[in-house]
C-alpha positions as CSV (number, residue, x, y, z in Angstrom):
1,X,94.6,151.0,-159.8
2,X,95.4,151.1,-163.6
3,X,92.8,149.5,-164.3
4,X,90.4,151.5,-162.3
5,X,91.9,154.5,-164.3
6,X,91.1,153.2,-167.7
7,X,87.8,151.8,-167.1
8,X,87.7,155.4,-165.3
9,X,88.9,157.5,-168.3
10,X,87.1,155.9,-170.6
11,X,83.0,155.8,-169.2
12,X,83.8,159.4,-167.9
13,X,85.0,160.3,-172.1
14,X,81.8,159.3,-173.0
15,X,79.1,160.5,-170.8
16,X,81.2,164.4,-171.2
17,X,80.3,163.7,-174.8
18,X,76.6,163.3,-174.3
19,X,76.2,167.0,-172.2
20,X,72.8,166.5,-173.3
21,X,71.9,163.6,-170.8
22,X,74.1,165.6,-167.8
23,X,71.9,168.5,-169.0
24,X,68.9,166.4,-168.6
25,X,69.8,165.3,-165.3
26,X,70.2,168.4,-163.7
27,X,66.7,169.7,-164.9
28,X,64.6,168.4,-162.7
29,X,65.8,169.3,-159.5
30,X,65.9,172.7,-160.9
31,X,62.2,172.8,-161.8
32,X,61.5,171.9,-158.1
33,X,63.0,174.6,-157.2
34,X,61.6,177.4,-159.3
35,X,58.2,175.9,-158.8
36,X,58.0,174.1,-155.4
37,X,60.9,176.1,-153.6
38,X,58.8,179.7,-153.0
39,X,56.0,177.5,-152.0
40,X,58.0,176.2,-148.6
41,X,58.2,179.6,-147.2
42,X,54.6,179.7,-145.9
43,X,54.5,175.9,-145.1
44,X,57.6,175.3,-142.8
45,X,57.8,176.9,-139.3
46,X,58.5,180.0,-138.8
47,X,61.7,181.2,-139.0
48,X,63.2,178.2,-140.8
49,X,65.3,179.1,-144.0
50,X,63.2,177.3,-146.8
51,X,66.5,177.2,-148.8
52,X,68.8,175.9,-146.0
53,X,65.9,173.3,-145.9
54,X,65.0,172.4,-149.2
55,X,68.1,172.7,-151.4
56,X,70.4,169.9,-149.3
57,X,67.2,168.1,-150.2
58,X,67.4,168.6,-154.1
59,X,71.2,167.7,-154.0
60,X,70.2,164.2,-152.5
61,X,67.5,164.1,-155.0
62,X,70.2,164.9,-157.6
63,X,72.3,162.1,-156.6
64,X,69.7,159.4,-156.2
65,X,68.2,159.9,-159.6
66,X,71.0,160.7,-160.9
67,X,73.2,157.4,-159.7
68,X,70.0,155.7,-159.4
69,X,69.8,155.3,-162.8
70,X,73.1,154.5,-163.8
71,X,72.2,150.9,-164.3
72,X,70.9,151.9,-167.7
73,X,74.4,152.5,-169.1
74,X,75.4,149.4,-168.2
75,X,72.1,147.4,-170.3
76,X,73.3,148.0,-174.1
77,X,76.6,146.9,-172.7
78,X,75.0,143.9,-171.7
79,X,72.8,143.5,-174.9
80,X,76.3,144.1,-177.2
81,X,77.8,140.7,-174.7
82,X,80.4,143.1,-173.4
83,X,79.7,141.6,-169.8
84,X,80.1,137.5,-171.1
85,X,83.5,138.7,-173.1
86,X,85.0,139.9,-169.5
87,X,85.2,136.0,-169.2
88,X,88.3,135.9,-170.8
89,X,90.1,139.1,-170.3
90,X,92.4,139.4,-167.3
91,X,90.8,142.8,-165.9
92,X,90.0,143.3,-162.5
93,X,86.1,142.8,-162.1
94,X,86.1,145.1,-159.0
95,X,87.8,147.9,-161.8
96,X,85.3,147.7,-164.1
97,X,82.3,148.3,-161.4
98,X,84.3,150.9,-159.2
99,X,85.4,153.1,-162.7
100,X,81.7,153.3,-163.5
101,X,80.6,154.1,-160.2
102,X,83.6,156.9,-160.0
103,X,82.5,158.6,-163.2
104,X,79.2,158.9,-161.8
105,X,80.2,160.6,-159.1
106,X,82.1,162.9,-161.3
107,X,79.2,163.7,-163.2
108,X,77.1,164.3,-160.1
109,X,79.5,166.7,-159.2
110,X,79.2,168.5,-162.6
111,X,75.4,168.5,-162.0
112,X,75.6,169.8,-158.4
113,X,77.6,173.1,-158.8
114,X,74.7,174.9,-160.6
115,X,72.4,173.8,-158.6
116,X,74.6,174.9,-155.6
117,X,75.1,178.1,-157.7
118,X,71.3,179.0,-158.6
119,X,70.7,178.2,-154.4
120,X,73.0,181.0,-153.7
121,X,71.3,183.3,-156.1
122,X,67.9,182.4,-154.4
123,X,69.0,183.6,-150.8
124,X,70.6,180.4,-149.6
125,X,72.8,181.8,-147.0
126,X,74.8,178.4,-146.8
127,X,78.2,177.8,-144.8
128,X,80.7,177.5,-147.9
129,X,82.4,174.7,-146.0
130,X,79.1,172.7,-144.8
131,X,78.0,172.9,-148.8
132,X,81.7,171.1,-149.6
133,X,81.7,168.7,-146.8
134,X,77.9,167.6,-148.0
135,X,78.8,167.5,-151.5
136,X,81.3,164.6,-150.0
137,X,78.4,163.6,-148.3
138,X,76.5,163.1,-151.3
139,X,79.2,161.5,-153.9
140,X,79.6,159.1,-150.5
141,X,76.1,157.8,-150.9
142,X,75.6,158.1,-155.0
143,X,78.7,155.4,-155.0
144,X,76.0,153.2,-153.2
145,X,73.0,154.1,-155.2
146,X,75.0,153.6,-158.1
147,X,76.4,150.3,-157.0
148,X,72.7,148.9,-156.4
149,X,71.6,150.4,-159.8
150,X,74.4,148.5,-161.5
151,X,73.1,145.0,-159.3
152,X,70.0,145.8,-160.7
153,X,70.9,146.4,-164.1
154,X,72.6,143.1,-164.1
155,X,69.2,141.3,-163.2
156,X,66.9,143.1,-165.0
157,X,69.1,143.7,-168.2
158,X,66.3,145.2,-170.1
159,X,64.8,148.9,-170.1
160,X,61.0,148.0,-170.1
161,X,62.3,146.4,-166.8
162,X,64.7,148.1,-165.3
163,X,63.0,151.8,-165.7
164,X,59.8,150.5,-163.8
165,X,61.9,149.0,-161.3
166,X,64.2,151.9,-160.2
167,X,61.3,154.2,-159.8
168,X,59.4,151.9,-157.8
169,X,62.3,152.4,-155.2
170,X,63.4,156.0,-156.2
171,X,60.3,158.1,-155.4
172,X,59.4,156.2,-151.8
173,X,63.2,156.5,-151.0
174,X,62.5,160.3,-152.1
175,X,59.4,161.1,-150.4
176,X,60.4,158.8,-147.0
177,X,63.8,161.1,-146.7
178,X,62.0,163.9,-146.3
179,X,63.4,166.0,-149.1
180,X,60.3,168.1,-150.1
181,X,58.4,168.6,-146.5
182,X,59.5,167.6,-142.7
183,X,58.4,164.1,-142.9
184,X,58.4,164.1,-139.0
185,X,55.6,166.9,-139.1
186,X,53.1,163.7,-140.5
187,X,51.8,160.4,-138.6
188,X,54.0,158.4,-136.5
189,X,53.6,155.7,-138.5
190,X,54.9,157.9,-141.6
191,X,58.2,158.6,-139.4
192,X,58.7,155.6,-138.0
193,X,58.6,154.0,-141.6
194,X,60.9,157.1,-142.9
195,X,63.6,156.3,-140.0
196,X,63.9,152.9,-142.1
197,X,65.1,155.2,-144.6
198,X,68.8,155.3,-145.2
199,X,68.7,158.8,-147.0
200,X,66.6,160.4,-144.4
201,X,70.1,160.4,-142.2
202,X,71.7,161.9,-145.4
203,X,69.3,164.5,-145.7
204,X,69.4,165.7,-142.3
205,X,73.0,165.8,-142.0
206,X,73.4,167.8,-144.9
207,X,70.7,170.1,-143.9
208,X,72.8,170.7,-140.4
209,X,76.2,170.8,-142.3
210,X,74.4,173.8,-145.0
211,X,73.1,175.5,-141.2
212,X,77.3,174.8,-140.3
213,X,76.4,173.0,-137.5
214,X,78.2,170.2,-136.5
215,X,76.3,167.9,-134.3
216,X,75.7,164.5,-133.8
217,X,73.2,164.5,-136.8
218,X,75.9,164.7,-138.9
219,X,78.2,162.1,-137.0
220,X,75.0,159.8,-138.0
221,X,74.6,160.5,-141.3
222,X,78.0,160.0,-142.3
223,X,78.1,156.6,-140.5
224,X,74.9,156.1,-142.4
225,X,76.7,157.1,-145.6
226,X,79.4,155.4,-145.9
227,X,78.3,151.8,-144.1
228,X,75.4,152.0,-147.2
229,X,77.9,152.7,-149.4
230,X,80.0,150.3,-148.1
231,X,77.3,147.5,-148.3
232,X,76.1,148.4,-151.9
233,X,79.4,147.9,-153.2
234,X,80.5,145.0,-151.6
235,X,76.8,143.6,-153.0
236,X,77.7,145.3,-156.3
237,X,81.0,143.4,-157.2
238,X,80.2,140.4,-155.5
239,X,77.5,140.1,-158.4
240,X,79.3,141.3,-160.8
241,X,82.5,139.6,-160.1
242,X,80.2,135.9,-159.9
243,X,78.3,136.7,-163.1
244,X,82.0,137.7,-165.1
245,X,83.5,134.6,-163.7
């Protein structure tokens, strides 16, 4: 645990140094909805709330580009042989991975409340207890993306690499989870392929949890959740913990 906290303190010093990068971060999902949001009035059902619908959608999106590309801090760590000096120091490898992976779930907390905020000022008539419970939700499955991003930082340890990489994964991930339109509205084949889809369970329970509905969609998402996160970080430190040994 003290070592959790160091490796904690520390990574979360320096990303609230670089507000520029958390600023960066939060920018996109904000674009979508200034620019995409007004546009899902006229294409979803009828008397479906486009913001109950679409912003649960931009706080996964948040979270998996926001944790997906947390790999990238790790890289000039790499490059500087910060990861081969580990070798000799007595500090738990599991530490080192879970404080990193906990200060990104810190900052994609910081990024989340304005877009939570700016919903709110759009109309989102939200519960105030379904938007906490799928903020949880979210962190929950950001400690996974952010676990893989980390396994794939440590085998891609170079930008030109690693950038390509990510978004080959990030945008099907996004479009299959059905955050922009109702991806069970298109071809069976298209849903069948989304159900594959870890975040589509994610997405959907959060949409239900916004609507303060507490049905089984939720009790599947959050099974979904946490097993993936479970999974990513068990994957995460094994590598981490065999390539520090």
């Amino acid at each position: 645990m003290h070592d959790i906290a160091v490796v904690f303190r520390s990574e979360l010093a320096l990303a609230l140094r670089n507000r520029v990068s958390i600023a960066i971060g939060l920018i996109q999902p904000v674009l979508y909805l200034l620019l995409f949001g007004p546009l899902l009035t006229g294409a979803l059902p009828p008397g479906q709330n486009a913001w109950l619908f679409f912003i649960p959608g931009l706080l996964l999106q948040l979270g998996l580009f926001g944790t997906g590309f947390a790999g990238f801090n790790l890289i000039p760590d790499i490059r500087a042989g910060f990861v081969d000096r580990l070798r000799v120091t007595p500090v738990s490898r599991i530490a080192i991975l879970l404080g990193r992976v906990l200060k990104d779930a810190v900052v994609l907390v910081i990024q989340a409340v304005p877009l939570l905020v700016a919903g709110y000022l759009f109309g989102m008539a939200a519960s105030p207890l379904g938007v906490l419970a799928s903020v949880v939700l979210i962190l929950v499955t950001g400690v996974g993306l952010a676990s893989l991003s980390y396994v794939l930082a440590l085998a891609l340890p170079n930008e030109y690499l690693f950038a390509p990489a990510v978004n080959s994964l990030a945008i099907p991930l996004l479009l299959l989870s059905g955050v922009l339109l109702p991806v069970d509205e298109g071809p069976r084949w298209l849903d069948w392929l989304a159900r594959l889809n870890p975040l589509r369970y994610v997405v959907d329970a959060t949409r239900a949890l916004f609507a303060g509905s507490l049905t089984s969609t939720v009790y599947v998402g959050v099974t979904v959740a946490v097993a993936f996160a479970a999974v990513s970080f068990l994957v995460g430190s094994r590598l981490f913990g065999r390539r520090t040994s």
